[in-house]
LUMTOR-566687 format. One record per residue (C-alpha): x, y, z. Coordinates in steps of 0.5 Angstrom, whole numbers, padded with zeros to 4 digits, always signed. Each point is the difference from the previous one (the first is absolute). Layout:
XYZ;...
//
This chain:
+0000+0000+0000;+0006+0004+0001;+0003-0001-0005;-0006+0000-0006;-0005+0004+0004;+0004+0006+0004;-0005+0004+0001;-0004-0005+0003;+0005-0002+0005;+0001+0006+0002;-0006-0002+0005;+0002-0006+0002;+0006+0003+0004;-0005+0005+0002;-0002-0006+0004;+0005-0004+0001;+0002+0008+0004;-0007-0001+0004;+0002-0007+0003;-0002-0005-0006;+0004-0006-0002;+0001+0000-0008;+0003-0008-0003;+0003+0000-0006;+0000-0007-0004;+0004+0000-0007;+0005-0005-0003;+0004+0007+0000;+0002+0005+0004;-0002+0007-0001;-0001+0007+0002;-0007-0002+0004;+0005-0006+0003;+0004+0005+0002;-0005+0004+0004;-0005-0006+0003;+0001-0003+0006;+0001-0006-0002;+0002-0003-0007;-0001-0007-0002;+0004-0003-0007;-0005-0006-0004;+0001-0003-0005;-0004+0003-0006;-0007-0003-0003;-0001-0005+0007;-0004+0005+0004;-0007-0004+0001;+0005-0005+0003;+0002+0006+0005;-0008+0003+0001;-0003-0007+0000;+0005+0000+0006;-0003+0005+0004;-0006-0003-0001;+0001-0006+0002;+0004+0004+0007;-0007+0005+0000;-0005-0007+0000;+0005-0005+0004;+0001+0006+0007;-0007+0002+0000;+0002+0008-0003;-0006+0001-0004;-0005+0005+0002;-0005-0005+0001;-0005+0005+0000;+0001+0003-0006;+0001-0006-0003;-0007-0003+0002;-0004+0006-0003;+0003+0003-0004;+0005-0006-0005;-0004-0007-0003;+0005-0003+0006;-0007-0004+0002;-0002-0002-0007;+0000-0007-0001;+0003-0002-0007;-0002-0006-0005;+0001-0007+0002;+0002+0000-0007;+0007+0005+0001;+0006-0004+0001;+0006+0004+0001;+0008+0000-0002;+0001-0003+0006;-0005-0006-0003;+0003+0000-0008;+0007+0001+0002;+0000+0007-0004;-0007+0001-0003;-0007+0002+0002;-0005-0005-0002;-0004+0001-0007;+0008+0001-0004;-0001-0001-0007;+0007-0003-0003;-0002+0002-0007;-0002+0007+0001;+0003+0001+0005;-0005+0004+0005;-0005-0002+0005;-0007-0002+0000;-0002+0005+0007;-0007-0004+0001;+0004-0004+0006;+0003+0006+0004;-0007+0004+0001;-0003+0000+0006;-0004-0006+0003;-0006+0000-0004;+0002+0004-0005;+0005-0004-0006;-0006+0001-0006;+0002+0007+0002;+0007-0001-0003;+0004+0001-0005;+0002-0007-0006;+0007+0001-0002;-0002+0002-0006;-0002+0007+0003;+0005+0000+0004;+0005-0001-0007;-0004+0005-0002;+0002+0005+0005;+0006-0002+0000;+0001+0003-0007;-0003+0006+0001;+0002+0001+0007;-0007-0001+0002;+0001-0003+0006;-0001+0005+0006;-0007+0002-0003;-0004-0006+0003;+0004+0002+0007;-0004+0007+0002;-0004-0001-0006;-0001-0007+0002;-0006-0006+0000;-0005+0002+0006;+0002-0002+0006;-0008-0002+0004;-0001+0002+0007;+0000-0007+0003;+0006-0002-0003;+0002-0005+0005;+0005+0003+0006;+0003-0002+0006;+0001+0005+0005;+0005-0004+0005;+0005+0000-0006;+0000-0009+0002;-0003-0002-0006;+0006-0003-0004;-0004+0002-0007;+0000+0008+0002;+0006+0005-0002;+0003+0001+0005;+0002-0007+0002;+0001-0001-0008;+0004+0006+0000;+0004-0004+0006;+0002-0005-0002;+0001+0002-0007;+0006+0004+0004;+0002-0005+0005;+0006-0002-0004;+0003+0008+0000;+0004+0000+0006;+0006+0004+0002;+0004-0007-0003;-0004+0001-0007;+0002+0007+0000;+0007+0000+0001;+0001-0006-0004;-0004+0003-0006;+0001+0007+0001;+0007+0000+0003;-0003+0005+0006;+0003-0002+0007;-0006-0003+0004;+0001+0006+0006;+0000+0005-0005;-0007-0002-0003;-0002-0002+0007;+0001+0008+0001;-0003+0002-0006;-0006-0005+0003;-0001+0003+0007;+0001+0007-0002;-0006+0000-0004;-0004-0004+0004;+0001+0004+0006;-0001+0006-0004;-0007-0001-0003;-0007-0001+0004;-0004+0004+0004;+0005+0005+0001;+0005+0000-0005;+0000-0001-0007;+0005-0001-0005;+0001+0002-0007;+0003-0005-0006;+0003+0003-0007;+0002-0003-0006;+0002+0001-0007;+0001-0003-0006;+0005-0004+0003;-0006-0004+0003;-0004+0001-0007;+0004-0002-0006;+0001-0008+0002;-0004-0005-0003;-0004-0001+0007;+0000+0007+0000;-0006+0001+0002;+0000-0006+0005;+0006+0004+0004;-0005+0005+0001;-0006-0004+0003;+0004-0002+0005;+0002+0007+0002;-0008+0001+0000;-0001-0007+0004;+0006+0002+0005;-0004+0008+0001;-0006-0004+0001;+0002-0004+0005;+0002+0005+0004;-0006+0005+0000;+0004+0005-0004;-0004+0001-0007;-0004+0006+0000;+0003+0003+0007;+0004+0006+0000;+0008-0002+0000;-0001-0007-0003;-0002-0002-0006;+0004-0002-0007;+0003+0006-0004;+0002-0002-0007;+0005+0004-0002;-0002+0003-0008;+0005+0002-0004;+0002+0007-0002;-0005+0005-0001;-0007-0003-0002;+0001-0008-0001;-0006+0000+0005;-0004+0004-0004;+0002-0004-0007;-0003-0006+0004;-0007+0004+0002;-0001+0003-0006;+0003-0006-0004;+0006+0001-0005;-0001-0008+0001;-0003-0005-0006;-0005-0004+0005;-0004+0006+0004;-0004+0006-0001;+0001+0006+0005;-0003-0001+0007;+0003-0008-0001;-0006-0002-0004;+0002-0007-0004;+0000+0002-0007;-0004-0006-0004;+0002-0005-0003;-0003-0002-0007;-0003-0006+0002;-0001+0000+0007;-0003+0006+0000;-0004+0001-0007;-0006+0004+0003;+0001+0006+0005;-0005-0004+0005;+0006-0005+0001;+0005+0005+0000;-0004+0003+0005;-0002-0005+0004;+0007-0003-0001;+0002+0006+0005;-0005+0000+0005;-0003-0007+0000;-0007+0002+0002;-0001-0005+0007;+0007+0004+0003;+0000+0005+0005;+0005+0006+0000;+0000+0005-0004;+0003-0003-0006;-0008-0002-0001;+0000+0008-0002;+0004-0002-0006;-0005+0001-0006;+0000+0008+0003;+0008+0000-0001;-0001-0004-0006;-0005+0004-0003;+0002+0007+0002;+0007-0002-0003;-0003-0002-0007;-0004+0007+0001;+0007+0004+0001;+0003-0004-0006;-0007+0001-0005;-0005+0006+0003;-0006+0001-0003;+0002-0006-0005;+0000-0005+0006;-0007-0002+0000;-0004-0006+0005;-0002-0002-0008;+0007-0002-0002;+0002-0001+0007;+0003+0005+0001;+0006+0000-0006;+0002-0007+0003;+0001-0003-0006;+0005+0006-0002;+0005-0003+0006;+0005-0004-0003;+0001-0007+0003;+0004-0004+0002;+0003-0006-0004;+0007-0003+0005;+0005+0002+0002;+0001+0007-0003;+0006+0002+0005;+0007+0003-0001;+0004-0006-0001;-0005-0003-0005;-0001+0006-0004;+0008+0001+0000;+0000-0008-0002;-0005+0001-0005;+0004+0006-0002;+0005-0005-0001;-0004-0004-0005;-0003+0005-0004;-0007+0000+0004;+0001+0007+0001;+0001+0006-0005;+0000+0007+0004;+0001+0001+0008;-0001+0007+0004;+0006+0001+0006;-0001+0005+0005;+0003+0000+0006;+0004-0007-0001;+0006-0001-0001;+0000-0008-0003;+0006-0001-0004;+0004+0001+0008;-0006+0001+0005;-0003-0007-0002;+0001-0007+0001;+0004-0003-0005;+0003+0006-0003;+0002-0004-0006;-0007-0003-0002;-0003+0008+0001;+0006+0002-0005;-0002-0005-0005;-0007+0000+0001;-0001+0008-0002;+0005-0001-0006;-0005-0004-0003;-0006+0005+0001;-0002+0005-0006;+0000+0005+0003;+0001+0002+0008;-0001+0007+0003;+0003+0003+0006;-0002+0005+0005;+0005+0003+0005;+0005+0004+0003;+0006-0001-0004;+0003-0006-0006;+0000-0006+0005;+0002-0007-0002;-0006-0002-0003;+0000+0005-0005;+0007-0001-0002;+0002-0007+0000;-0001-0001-0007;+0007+0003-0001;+0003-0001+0007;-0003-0005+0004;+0004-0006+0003;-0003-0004-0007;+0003+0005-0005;+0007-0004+0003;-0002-0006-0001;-0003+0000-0007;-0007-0002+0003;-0002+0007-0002;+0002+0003-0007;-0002+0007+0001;+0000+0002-0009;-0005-0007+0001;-0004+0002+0006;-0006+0000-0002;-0003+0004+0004;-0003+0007+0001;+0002+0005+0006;-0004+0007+0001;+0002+0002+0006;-0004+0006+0004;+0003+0005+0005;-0004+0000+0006;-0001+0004+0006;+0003-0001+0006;-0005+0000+0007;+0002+0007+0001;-0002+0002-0006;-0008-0003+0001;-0005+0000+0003;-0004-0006+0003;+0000-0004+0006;+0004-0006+0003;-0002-0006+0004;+0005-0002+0005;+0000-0006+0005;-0005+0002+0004;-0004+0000-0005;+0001+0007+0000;-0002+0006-0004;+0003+0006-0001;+0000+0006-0005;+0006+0003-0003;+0000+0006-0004;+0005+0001-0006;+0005+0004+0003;+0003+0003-0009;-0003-0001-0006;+0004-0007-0003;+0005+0002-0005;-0001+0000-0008;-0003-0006-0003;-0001-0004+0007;-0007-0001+0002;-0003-0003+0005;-0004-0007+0000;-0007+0003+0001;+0002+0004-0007;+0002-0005-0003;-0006-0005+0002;-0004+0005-0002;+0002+0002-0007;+0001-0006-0003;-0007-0002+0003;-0002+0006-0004;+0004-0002-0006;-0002-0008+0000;-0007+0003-0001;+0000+0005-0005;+0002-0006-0004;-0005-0004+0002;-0005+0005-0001;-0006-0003-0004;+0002-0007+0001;-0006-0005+0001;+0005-0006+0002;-0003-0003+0007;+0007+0000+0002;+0001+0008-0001;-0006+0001+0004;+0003-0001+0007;+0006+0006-0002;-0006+0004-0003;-0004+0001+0005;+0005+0001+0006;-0001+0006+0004;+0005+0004-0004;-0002+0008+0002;+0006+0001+0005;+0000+0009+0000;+0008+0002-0003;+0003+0005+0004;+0007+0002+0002;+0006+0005-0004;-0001-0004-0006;-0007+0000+0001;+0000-0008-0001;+0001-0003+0006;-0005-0004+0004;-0002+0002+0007;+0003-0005+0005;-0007+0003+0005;-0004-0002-0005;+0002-0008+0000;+0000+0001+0007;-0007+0001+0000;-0002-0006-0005;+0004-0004+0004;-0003+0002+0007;-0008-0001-0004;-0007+0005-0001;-0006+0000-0001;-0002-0001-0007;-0005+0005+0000;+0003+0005+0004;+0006-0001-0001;+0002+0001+0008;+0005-0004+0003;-0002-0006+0004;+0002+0000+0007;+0003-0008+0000;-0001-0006-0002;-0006-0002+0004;-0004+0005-0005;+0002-0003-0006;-0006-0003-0003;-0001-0006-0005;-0005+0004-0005;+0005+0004-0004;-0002+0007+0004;+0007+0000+0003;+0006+0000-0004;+0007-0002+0004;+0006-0002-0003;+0003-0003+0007;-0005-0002+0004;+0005-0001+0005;+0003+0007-0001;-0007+0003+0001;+0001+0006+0005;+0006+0003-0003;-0004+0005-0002;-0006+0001+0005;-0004+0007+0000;+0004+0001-0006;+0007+0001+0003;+0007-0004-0001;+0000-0003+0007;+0007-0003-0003;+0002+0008+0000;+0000+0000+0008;+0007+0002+0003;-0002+0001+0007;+0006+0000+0005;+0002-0006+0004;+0000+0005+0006;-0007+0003-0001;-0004-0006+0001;+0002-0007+0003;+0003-0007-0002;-0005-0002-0004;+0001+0006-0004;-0006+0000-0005;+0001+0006-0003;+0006-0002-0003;-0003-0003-0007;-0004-0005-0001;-0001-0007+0001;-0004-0004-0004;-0006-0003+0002;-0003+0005+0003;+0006+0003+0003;+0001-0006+0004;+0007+0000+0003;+0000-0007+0003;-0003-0006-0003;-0006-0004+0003;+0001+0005+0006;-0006-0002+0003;+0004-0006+0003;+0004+0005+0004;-0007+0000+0005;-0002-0007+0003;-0006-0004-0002;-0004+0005+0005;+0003+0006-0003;+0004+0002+0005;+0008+0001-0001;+0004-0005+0001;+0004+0005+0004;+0001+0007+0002;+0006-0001-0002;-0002-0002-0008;-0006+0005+0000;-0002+0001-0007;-0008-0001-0002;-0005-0003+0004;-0008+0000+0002;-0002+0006+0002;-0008-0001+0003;-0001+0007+0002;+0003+0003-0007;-0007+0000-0006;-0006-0001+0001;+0001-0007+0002;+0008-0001+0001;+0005+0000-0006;+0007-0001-0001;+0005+0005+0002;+0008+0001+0001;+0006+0003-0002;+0000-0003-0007;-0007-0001-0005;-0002-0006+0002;+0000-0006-0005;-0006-0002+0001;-0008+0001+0000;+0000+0007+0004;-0007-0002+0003;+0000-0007+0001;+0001-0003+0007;+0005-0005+0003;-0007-0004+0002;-0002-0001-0007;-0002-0007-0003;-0002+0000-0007;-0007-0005-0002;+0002-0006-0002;-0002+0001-0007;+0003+0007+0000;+0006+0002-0006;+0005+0004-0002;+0002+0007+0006;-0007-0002+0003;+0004-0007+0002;+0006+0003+0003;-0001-0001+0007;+0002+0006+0006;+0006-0004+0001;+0002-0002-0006;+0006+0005-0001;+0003-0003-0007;-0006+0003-0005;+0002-0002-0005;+0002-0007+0001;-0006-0005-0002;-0001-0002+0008;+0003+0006+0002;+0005-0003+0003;+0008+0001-0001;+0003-0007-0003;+0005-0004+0004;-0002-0006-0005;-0003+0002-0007;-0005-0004-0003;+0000+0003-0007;+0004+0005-0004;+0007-0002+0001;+0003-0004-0006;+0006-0005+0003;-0004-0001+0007;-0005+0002+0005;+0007+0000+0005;+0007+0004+0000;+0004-0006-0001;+0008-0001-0001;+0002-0001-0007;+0007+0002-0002;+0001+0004-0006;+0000-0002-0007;+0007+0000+0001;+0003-0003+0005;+0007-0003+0003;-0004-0003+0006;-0005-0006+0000;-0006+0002+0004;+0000-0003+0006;-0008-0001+0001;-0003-0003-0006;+0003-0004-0007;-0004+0007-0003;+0006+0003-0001;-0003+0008-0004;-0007+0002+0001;-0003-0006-0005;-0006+0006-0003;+0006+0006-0001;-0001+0002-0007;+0006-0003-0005;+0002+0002-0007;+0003-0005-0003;+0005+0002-0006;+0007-0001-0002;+0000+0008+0001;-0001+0000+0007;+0003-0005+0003;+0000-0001+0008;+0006-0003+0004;-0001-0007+0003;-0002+0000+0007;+0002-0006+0005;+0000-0006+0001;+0002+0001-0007;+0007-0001+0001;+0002+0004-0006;-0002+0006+0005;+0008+0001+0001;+0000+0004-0007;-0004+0005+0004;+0003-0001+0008;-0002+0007+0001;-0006+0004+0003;-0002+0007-0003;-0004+0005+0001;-0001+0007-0002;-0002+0007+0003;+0000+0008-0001;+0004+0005+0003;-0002+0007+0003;+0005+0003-0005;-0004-0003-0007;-0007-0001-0001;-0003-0006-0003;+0003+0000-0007;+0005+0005+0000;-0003+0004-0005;+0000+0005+0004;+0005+0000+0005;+0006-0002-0005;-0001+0006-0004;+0001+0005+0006;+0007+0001+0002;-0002+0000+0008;-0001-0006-0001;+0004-0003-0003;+0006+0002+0003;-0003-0003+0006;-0001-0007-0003;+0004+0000-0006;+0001-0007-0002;-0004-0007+0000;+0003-0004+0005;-0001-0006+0004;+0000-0002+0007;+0002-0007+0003;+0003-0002+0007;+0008+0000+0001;-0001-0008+0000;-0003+0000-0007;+0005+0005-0002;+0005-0006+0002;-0004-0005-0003;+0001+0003-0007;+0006+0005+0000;-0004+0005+0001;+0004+0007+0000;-0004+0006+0003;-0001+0005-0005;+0002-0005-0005;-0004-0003-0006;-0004-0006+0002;-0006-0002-0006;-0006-0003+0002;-0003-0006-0004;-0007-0003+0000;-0004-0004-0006;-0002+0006-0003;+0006+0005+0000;+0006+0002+0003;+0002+0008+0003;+0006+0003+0003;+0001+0003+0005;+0004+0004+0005;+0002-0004+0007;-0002+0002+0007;+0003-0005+0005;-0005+0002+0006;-0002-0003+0007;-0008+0003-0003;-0001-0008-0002;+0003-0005+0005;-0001-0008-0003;-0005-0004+0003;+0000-0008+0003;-0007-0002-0004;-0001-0008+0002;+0006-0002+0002;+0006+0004-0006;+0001+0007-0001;-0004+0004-0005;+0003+0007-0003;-0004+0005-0003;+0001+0007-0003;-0003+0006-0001;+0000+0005-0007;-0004+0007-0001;-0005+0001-0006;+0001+0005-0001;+0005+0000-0007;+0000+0000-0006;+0004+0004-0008;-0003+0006+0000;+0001+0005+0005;+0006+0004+0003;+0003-0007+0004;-0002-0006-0004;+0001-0007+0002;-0004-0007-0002;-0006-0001+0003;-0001-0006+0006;-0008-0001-0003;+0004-0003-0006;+0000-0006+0005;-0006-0002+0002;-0005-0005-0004;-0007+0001+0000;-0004-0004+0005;-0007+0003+0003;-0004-0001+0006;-0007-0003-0002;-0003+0005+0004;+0002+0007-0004;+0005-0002-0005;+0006+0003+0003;+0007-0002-0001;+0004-0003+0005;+0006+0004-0001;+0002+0001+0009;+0003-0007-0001;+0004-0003-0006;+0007-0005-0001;+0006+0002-0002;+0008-0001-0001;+0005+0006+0001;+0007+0000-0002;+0005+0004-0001;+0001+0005-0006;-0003+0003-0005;-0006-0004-0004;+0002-0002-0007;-0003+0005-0005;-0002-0001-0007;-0003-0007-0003;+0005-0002+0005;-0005+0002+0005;-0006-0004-0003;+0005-0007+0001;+0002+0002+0006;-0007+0000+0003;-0003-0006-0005;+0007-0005+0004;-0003+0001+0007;-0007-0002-0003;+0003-0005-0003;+0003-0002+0006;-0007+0001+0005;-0003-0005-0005;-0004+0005-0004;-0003+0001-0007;+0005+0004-0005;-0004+0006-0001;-0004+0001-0007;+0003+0005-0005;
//
């Protein structure tokens, strides 16, 4: 956090000043090492050993918030008879279908419940739209009379299938698994216990070193399950923050920039499961659930009505038809292998930077110099539009540039400072900046370059009948143009569409809760309805600190409704009452209203009228069905998941696999990787052999990769400024004294480093920072490099993601680039054709097809 989110961190030290604990666990120790109490080195991509540990710590001393647990979790819930778990299948769950690999999820459900499930042809399905977390939240409705066992005995409910899941995770496993001695783990352990409760809670950060794994997702569960536990989810000081990247990484997720959602996380269609708007619709709220997810068809039908005004009617429902739909996988990585195969003829880069910001740099460089055309917007000439003449290809004759076929227009954009508009950062806060100077010459910014060519593509299709036009044709296009150039679109006035209005009078709607599924309303987020409430940029808010109190809600604006924590209704107990003075934060307030209403120093996340004595009837649905003390609103049974019954891909529980590139044998199960991760099995994205295979001592080496404080992401901008490069001004990698050793190393000498993909050099840091780790029984050594380089810019080096394979997890298709194997060596890599030979001899050696040319 330290090192990649600094202006965050300030506040971690603020509260280590005030007396907090603050552990660190990275393979690596870095600039927030250096400022925690206490730093544990693991070993990379075996975190859920690590959680699973504290879990089983939590469930084997009795350290759960038993109350909060009972009331507020499906700890109680009692689970199919059909379940068998990892522990019973020797690394899978039940229902594991070895040709598609997925699961059929009929068996996980709750008891009574297994025809709610998913086949594992659904489950494939999501799999290749990323599709799975929708039948979570969204998920199959969950009756009031689902079967539960309040005294936790049961061996069918959660909690005791959750305890025995994680009976194997003891201190031993940890250290053999993840190379943490046990007494530091153990402190780890009852420091977080002692400090959660009714009086203390504690807080769990992560970043992309949890989400960019093939179980990624899975890592992050159990962060969920360990918060849970102890009672500090919806509670001020607790719950789990997920670090976004810089700027508005959040916000191109709510919005999306994703190929599988819709603003607001509504799921976009696809074509064969969702043919008509009913289905997607009902998809989406599943007519027997209750919570808000239930009120989709108003978020739905609000969305299309932003998109398509007076054209979206209940006629044709709504423009549904004018959505594009899903077919499979149309993610990154696929896209840029169809690249490769000729599948796709033009592509739009703004804002990335693939050719060295992406897995497989060599597969993005081939792929886009098989486009027609490609088009990049950004601040200056990064390597995505220059590796046709420059990039490593060039050198070894795979990329001939008088032979390239592809067409590069490159558009100058304008920098954050040089707009206007918002950016959501990981509090799920938004907050409104003003452009400070007009964007010098032609760079523009997005807003007008979205704008225009939405102009442009319209005037050409003007006129036409074709049914697929129409969708384009009709969209609400009429943005009013303003500026020095008089041809900017205002940044408010998208603020406004996206906050939502009344169709008739075009008043901005209040929140989400006035959204209606009649096409009266109009909300181009739902879930960011209220950022314009009374027609003011509630985003725009700068309050100081120092004028109003902790929760500081004057200080932009946090979506939904202003909500600054999540599920807060669960910082009150069952009554409504606070857990503790201590951790006051919303509560019941009987004599507030006309008959009682919730209050606090936060809005509160919940029903404001709706008492904490309030039992739905028996055949109620939707917000109607949520109890007064169901705190997770929008959960299925309003419950937080310790054990998910449907929406997770690869399991209902977080369980240790190792990476899909490993020296160590997993030391559960004969499952060795996660058995749904998403492959790509070609000859050009070849994956290093794993254990037992003996061929692993190719690759003996750990890596993993992470960001500097003096770059940012890919280098497009930080290499071009001379601050910053002065200060990091050469690729390098890090390894241990022993390593350097074991291979001749040479401080700030030349090492290379060799995957089945590629080989860069790099400058050597011989450094304490990565220690080597005993990980059952033999010493593993890992290393550690930046990503931040790349050929153009002030200081230039080779890229660490040209290492990387593509391997996904099932769940949202990310890659796994946290952890991969590797060789290093002393001296320059080879250059040229030689290069080529010099890589294809270790894939020979690891027993790996020869790539095709």
């Amino acid at each position: 956090m330290a090192e990649a989110h600094p202006v965050g961190f300030q506040y971690v030290v603020d509260a280590k000043k005030r007396g907090a604990k603050v552990f660190h666990v990275d393979p690596r120790f870095t600039r927030t090492s250096a400022l925690a109490d206490t730093y544990v080195p693991m070993r990379a991509g075996a975190d859920i050993a690590f959680l699973g540990g504290v879990v089983n710590y939590i469930l084997s001393h009795g350290k759960d918030f038993r109350e909060y647990v009972l009331a507020y979790t499906n700890a109680s819930t009692m689970v199919s008879e059909d379940f068998q778990d990892t522990e019973d299948l020797d690394g899978l769950f039940s229902g594991f279908d070895p040709e598609t690999k997925a699961y059929d999820q009929k068996s996980w459900a709750y008891a009574g419940q297994q025809e709610e499930g998913q086949d594992e042809e659904e489950a494939h399905t999501d799999r290749e739209t990323a599709s799975g977390l929708e039948q979570e939240s969204h998920g199959p409705p969950v009756p009031a009379d689902v079967p539960r066992d309040p005294t936790l005995q049961d061996p069918r409910c959660v909690y005791q299938v959750l305890k025995r899941h994680y009976a194997r995770y003891t201190p031993e496993f940890v250290e053999r698994t993840c190379g943490v001695p046990q007494d530091k783990f153990l402190e780890i352990c009852e420091a977080w216990t002692a400090n959660s409760g009714r009086e203390r809670t504690t807080a769990l950060v992560y970043s992309v070193g949890w989400t960019q794994h093939s179980v990624g997702v899975q890592y992050i569960r159990t962060g969920a399950i360990i918060q849970l536990l102890l009672g500090n989810m919806g509670r001020p000081g607790g719950g789990v923050m997920a670090l976004r990247g810089h700027a508005s990484i959040q916000g191109s997720t709510d919005i999306p920039t994703l190929f599988n959602l819709l603003p607001g996380y509504l799921p976009m269609p696809h074509y064969r499961q969702h043919p008509g708007f009913r289905e997607w619709v009902d998809a989406i709220r599943h007519p027997e659930q209750k919570g808000f997810w239930a009120e989709a068809e108003s978020y739905a039908t609000s969305l299309l009505k932003a998109y398509w005004g007076d054209a979206a009617t209940a006629a044709n429902d709504w423009g549904y038809d004018w959505l594009p739909r899903l077919t499979g996988d149309h993610g990154t990585y696929q896209q840029v292998l169809d690249m490769i195969d000729g599948k796709i003829k033009g592509y739009f880069l703004l804002g990335q930077n693939p050719a060295v910001g992406s897995a497989h740099g060599k597969a993005q460089r081939l792929g886009m110099a098989n486009l027609d055309w490609l088009v990049v917007r950004d601040l200056f000439m990064i390597e995505s539009a220059t590796f046709w003449k420059d990039g490593p290809e060039v050198a070894t004759g795979e990329i001939v540039p008088e032979q390239c076929r592809t067409e590069v227009f490159f558009m100058p954009a304008a920098s954050h400072a040089e707009k206007e508009g918002t950016f959501t950062q990981t509090q799920r806060m938004l907050q409104w900046r003003e452009k400070a100077v007009e964007p010098p010459g032609d760079c523009r910014s997005e807003l007008w370059f979205f704008y225009h060519l939405g102009r442009l593509v319209r005037e050409r299709l003007a006129g036409s009948t074709l049914p697929r036009d129409q969708g384009i044709l009709n969209l609400t296009w009429d943005y009013p143009l303003s500026g020095e150039r008089g041809d900017e679109p205002s940044g408010e006035d998208v603020l406004k569409e996206i906050n939502g209005y009344d169709t008739a009078t075009g008043e901005p709607v209040p929140n989400f809760t006035a959204l209606k599924a009649d096409g009266s309303t109009a909300c181009g987020c739902w879930i960011y309805s209220g950022v314009y409430k009374d027609g003011v940029n509630q985003a725009a808010r700068r309050k100081p600190g120092s004028e109003q109190d902790w929760v500081a809600r004057e200080w932009g604006w946090a979506w939904p409704s202003d909500r600054r924590t999540l599920y807060n209704r669960a910082s009150a107990d069952p009554e409504g009452n606070p857990w503790s003075e201590r951790k006051k934060y919303v509560w019941w307030d009987p004599e507030a209203g006309e008959a009682g209403e919730w209050t606090g120093y936060d809005v509160p996340d919940f029903e404001k009228t709706k008492p904490p004595s309030y039992r739905p009837p028996e055949d109620a649905t939707g917000v109607a069905a949520i109890a007064g003390d169901d705190a997770f609103i929008m959960q299925g049974d309003g419950k937080g998941w310790l054990y998910a019954p449907s929406g997770l891909i690869d399991g209902p529980l977080p369980t240790h696999y190792e990476p899909s590139e490993s020296p160590v044998r997993n030391p559960l199960y004969a499952q060795q990787a996660n058995p749904t991760r998403k492959v790509y099995d070609r000859p050009d994205n070849p994956i290093n052999p794993s254990a037992p295979d003996e061929r692993t001592g190719v690759f003996p080496y750990v890596f993993t990769t992470s960001r500097l404080t003096e770059h940012h992401t890919a280098g497009g901008m930080s290499r071009q400024l001379a601050y910053l490069s002065e200060l990091q001004p050469e690729m390098f990698v890090e390894v241990s004294p022993e390593l350097a050793a074991e291979r001749g190393l040479t401080h700030l000498d030349w090492a290379h480093v060799v995957t089945a993909r590629a080989a860069i050099e790099a400058k050597v840091l011989v450094t304490d920072r990565l220690a080597p780790l005993r990980i059952d029984g033999r010493v593993v050594h890992q290393i550690w490099l930046p990503y931040h380089w790349g050929g153009e810019g002030l200081v230039t080096g080779d890229s660490a993601n040209d290492l990387i394979g593509i391997t996904l997890d099932p769940n949202v298709l990310i890659q796994e680039s946290k952890v991969g194997t590797c060789d290093i060596r002393p001296g320059r890599r080879p250059t040229g054709p030689e290069l080529l030979a010099y890589v294809a001899d270790y894939r020979s050696r690891a027993g790996l097809r020869a790539e095709e040319t």
